[in-house]
Structures are given as structure tokens and as C-alpha cells.
C-alpha positions, 0 to 999 in steps of 0.5 A: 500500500505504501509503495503504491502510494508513493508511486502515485505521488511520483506520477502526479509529480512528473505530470505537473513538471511536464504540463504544459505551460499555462497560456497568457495573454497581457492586454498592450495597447492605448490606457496602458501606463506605468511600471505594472505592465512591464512587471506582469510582462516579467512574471509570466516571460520569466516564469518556465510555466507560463507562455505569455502573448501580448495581445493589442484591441485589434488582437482581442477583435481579431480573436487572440484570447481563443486559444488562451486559458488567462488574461491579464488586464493591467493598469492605466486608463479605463476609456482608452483601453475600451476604445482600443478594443471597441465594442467587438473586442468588448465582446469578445473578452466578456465571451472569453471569461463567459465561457470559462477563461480567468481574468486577471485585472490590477488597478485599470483592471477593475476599473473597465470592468465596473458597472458604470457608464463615466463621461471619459469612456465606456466600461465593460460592465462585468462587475456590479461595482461603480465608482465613488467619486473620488479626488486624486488619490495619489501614488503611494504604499496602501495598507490592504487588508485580507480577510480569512475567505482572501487569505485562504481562496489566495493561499496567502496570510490573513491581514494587512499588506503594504500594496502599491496603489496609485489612483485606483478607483475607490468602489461601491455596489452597482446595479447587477450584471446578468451573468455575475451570479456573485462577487464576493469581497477578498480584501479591503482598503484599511487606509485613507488616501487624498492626495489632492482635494477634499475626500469625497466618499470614504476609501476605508473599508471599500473593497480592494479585492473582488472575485467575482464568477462571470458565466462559467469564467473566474475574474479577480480584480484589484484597485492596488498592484500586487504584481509592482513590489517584489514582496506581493507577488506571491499574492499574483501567484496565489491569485493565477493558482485560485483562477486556473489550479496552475501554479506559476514560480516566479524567476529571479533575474541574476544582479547585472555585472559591477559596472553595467552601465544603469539606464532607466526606461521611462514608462509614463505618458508614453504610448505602451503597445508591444514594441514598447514591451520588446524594447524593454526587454531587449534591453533587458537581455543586454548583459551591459545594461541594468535598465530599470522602469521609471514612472517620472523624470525629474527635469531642470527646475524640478518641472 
């Protein structure tokens, strides 16, 4: 009995190193912005098990997500990331998770998926959450709380978490979507933020993660970037581990030579598509070069 045992924990050993790797698809195109994409872009290229494919809003119409198990919608601008898919690819994504994909959304992730239609752009309406209105809340550290449902559906500990934020949006219940049939809250916000303006509508206590399941697909959504500090990306590899049952290992890139010359590559207010990934990985490779993802540049006079 003992020896059949560990024959059958050998088998399933062998058969999770031999899987296939799990097939992504990272949203690249106009409303991406800041560093988070290029740390999604790490995660999965530098992980063994994962093959990822940087996908545009024409990819998305012309059906790139057919053959893929996850997408990742990263942060930036809600509006401009619907516009670059437009109403086809709207619908082609919404039919992705309907029919059993995952969805992975960071910050902007959440917001497209709101249930609100904003003067600055359309959303896809997937999630029965809108926005508070809100000030600019700022780029800053967050305190996020997870509850023992979160800890436990992420495998990760129960409580507060240092989480990169920057203006993510601030929600509150919607009306319902059709085929949400439920959402349930993973963490909270358990700080205040308000970094120009007066507060209008609390931060503390609204979600800060959701999942929700949308047809016979998985979504998980945040309004932070665990996938921005090295110290939360076990929360991504708990999260793609909940949505697909596939574990992902997380590579660590070797230090660059004494000496290397330090570049840093500017990600804000630049249009992000796929030669904006690729150059920065090229880059990257480049034994000669430490280049690092900068969100501002400080200019003479400090403007």
C-alpha cells in the first residue's frame, strides 16, 4: 500500500513538471501606463510555466484570447483601453471569461470592468461595482487588508499588506450584471488616501479585492498592484493558482555585472503597445545594461 502510494505521488509529480505551460495573454495597447505592465510582462516571460502573448484591441477583435486559458488586464486608463478594443473586442473578452477563461485585472483592471457608464469612456460592465467619486488619490504604499475567505481562496496570510496603489478607483455596489451570479469581497482598503482635494466618499473599508464568477469564467480584480513590489507577488501567484489550479514560480533575474552601465526606461505618458514591451526587454537581455522602469523624470527646475 505504501509503495503504491508513493508511486502515485511520483506520477502526479512528473505530470505537473511536464504540463504544459499555462497560456497568457497581457492586454498592450492605448490606457496602458506605468511600471505594472512591464512587471506582469516579467512574471509570466520569466516564469518556465507560463507562455505569455501580448495581445493589442485589434488582437482581442481579431480573436487572440481563443486559444488562451488567462488574461491579464493591467493598469492605466479605463476609456482608452475600451476604445482600443471597441465594442467587438468588448465582446469578445466578456465571451472569453463567459465561457470559462480567468481574468486577471490590477488597478485599470477593475476599473473597465465596473458597472458604470463615466463621461471619459465606456466600461465593460462585468462587475456590479461603480465608482465613488473620488479626488486624486495619489501614488503611494496602501495598507490592504485580507480577510480569512482572501487569505485562504489566495493561499496567502490573513491581514494587512503594504500594496502599491496609485489612483485606483475607490468602489461601491452597482446595479447587477446578468451573468455575475456573485462577487464576493477578498480584501479591503484599511487606509485613507487624498492626495489632492477634499475626500469625497470614504476609501476605508471599500473593497480592494473582488472575485467575482462571470458565466462559467473566474475574474479577480484589484484597485492596488500586487504584481509592482517584489514582496506581493506571491499574492499574483496565489491569485493565477485560485483562477486556473496552475501554479506559476516566479524567476529571479541574476544582479547585472559591477559596472553595467544603469539606464532607466521611462514608462509614463508614453504610448505602451508591444514594441514598447520588446524594447524593454531587449534591453533587458543586454548583459551591459541594468535598465530599470521609471514612472517620472525629474527635469531642470524640478518641472
Amino acid at each position: 500500500m505504501f509503495g503504491r502510494f508513493v508511486t502515485l505521488v511520483m506520477v502526479l509529480a512528473a505530470g505537473t513538471l511536464g504540463a504544459a505551460p499555462l497560456r497568457v495573454a497581457l492586454y498592450v495597447d492605448d490606457g496602458c501606463r506605468g511600471t505594472g505592465l512591464l512587471r506582469w510582462a516579467e512574471i509570466f516571460r520569466d516564469s518556465p510555466d507560463a507562455e505569455l502573448k501580448l495581445v493589442s484591441g485589434q488582437d482581442i477583435r481579431d480573436g487572440a484570447l481563443d486559444d488562451r486559458e488567462l488574461l491579464v488586464m493591467p493598469g492605466g486608463w479605463g476609456g482608452p483601453q475600451y476604445a482600443a478594443m471597441g465594442d467587438k473586442g468588448a465582446d469578445k473578452l466578456r465571451a472569453f471569461v463567459a465561457n470559462g477563461g480567468a481574468y486577471f485585472g490590477t488597478c485599470c483592471g477593475i476599473a473597465i470592468a465596473l458597472n458604470e457608464e463615466p463621461d471619459f469612456g465606456k466600461r465593460l460592465k462585468m462587475l456590479p461595482l461603480k465608482r465613488v467619486v473620488a479626488p486624486n488619490r495619489g501614488g503611494v504604499t496602501a495598507t490592504v487588508k485580507f480577510n480569512r475567505r482572501g487569505a485562504d481562496w489566495l493561499g496567502i496570510r490573513e491581514g494587512d499588506w503594504k500594496i502599491r496603489y496609485h489612483n485606483g478607483p475607490v468602489v461601491q455596489p452597482a446595479d447587477p450584471v446578468p451573468l455575475c451570479m456573485e462577487l464576493e469581497v477578498l480584501a479591503t482598503m484599511n487606509c485613507e488616501l487624498a492626495q489632492v482635494g477634499p475626500v469625497v466618499g470614504p476609501m476605508y473599508g471599500t473593497p480592494a479585492a473582488v472575485r467575482a464568477k462571470y458565466g462559467k469564467g473566474t475574474m479577480l480584480a484589484f484597485n492596488c498592484h500586487p504584481e509592482v513590489f517584489p514582496s506581493t507577488r506571491e499574492i499574483i501567484v496565489g491569485g493565477v493558482r485560485a483562477l486556473t489550479g496552475r501554479t506559476i514560480r516566479l524567476v529571479e533575474q541574476p544582479l547585472k555585472p559591477r559596472g553595467a552601465e544603469r539606464v532607466g526606461y521611462f514608462t509614463d505618458k508614453v504610448r505602451s503597445d508591444k514594441a514598447f514591451v520588446e524594447e524593454y526587454f531587449r534591453l533587458r537581455a543586454d548583459p551591459e545594461i541594468d535598465v530599470v522602469p521609471v514612472k517620472y523624470v525629474l527635469r531642470q527646475g524640478g518641472k
